[in-house]
C-alpha positions as CSV (number, residue, x, y, z in Angstrom):
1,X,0.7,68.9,78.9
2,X,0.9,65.6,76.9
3,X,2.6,65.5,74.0
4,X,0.0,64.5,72.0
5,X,-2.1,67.7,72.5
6,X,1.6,70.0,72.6
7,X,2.0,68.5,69.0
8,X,-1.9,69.2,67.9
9,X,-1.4,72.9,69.0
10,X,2.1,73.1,67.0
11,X,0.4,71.7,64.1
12,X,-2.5,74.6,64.1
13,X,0.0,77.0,65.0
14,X,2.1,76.1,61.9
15,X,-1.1,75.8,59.9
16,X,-2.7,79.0,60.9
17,X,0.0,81.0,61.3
18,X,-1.8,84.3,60.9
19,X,-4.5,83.6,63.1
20,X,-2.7,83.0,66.8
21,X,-0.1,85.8,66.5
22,X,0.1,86.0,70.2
23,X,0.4,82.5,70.8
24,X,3.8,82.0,68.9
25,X,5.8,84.3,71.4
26,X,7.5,81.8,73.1
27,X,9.0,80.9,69.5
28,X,10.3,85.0,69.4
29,X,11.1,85.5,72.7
30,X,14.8,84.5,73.6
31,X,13.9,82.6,77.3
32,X,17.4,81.8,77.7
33,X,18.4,85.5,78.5
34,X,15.2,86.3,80.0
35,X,16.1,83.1,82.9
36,X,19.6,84.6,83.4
37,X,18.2,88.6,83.8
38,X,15.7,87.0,86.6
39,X,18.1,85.0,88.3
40,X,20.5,87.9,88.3
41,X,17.7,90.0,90.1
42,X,16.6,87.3,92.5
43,X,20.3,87.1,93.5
44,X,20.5,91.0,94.0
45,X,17.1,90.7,96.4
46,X,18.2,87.7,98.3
């Protein structure tokens, strides 16, 4: 995605805040530990 239209969305998102709840998860979610529990599973399989 180009940053133009990344920044557009992160400018509704931070304007409508209340109206795209389920859009802001990847700002709650902690991806880091999310990577490192996958990886750790795709180890144990392979």
């Amino acid at each position: 995605m180009s940053s133009f239209f990344y920044h557009t969305a992160q400018t509704l998102l931070n304007q409508y805040t209340d109206r795209f709840p389920l859009l802001k998860i990847t700002q709650l979610l902690d991806w880091q530990a999310i990577e490192q529990t996958l990886a750790n599973h795709k180890v144990n399989y392979v």
